[in-house]
C-alpha positions in Angstrom: 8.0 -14.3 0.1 8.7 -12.5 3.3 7.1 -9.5 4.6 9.4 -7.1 3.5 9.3 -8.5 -0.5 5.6 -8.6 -0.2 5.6 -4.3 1.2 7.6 -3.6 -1.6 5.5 -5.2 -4.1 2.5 -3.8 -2.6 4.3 -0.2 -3.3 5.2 -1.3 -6.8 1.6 -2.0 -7.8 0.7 1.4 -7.4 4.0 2.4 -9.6 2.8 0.6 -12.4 -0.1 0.9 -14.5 0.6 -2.3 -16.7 -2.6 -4.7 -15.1 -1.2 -8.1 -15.6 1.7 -7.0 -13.6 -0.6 -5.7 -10.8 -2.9 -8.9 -11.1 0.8 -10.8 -10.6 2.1 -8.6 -8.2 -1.1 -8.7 -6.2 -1.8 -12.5 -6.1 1.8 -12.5 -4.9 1.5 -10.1 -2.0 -1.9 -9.8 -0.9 -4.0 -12.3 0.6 -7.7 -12.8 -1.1 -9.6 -11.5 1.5 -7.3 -8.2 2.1 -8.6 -5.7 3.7 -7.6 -2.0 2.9 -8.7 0.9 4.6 -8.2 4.8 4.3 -9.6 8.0 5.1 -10.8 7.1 1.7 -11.7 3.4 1.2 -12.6 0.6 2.8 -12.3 -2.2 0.4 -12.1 -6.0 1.1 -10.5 -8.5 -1.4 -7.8 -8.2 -4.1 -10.4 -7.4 -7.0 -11.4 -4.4 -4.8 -8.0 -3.7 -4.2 -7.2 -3.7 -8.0 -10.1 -1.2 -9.2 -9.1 1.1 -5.9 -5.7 1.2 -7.4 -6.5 2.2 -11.0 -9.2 4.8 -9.5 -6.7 6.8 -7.6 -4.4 6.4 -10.5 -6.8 8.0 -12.8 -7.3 10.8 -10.3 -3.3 11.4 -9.7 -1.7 10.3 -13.2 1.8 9.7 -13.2 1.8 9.8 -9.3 5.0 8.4 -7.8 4.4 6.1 -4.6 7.2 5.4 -2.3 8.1 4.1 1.5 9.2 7.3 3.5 10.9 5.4 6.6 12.1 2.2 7.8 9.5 -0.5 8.6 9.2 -1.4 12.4 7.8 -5.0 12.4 6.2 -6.7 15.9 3.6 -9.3 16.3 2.8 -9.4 12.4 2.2 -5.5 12.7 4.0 -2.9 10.3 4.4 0.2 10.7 5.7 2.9 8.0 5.4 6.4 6.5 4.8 6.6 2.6 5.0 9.3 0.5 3.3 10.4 -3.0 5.1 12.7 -5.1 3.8 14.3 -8.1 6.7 16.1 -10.8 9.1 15.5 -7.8 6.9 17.3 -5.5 5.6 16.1 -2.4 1.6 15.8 -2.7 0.8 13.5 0.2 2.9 12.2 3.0 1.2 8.8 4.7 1.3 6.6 7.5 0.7 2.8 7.2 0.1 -0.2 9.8 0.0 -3.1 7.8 -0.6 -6.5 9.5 0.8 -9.7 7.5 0.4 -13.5 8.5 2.7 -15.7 9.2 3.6 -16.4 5.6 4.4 -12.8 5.0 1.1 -12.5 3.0 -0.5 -9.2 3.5 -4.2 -9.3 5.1 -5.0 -5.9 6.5 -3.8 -2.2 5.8 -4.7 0.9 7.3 -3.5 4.2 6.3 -4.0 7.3 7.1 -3.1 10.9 5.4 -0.8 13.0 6.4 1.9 13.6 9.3 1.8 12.2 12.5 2.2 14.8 15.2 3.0 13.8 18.9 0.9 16.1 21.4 
């Protein structure tokens, strides 16, 4: 799978809250060891990664989670804004730099809340 397939499933298993679909979706696009880290979290390993998911779920039910720009790829480092919207409102806008390997597999995310301003 290349980068870019394994982003978008990363997105879609926070769109879903079916957990075999996650586990496959996952397994697909993260590596085992991933390591995820927030203003929030700072998880290691897909397990982790699963029960993070289902927690903020539980906080934001029916939460929509999508990419808010175009991805900007370099050395194995991506960069993108995200966006949550709850009833088509915008809760949280996001920033992500997400490094992959050279199989496309996800191994490190770090994301941070809110806009980035330039000084």
């Amino acid at each position: 799978m290349s980068y870019m397939e394994n982003l978008a499933s990363m997105m879609a298993i926070w769109n879903t809250e079916d957990a075999a679909e996650q586990r496959r979706l996952t397994e697909q696009a993260l590596e085992h060891n991933v390591h995820f880290v927030d203003p929030n979290h700072n998880i290691l390993g897909r397990d982790a990664f699963l029960k993070m998911v289902a927690q903020v779920q539980s906080e934001i039910p029916g939460a929509v989670y999508s990419r808010a720009s175009e991805v900007d790829m370099q050395n194995n480092f991506c960069r993108y804004h995200w966006a949550i919207h709850l009833n088509d409102e915008l809760i949280m806008p996001g920033f992500d730099v997400t490094e992959v390997n050279d199989a496309g597999k996800i191994v490190k995310v770090i994301g941070f809340f809110g806009l980035h301003e330039r000084a």
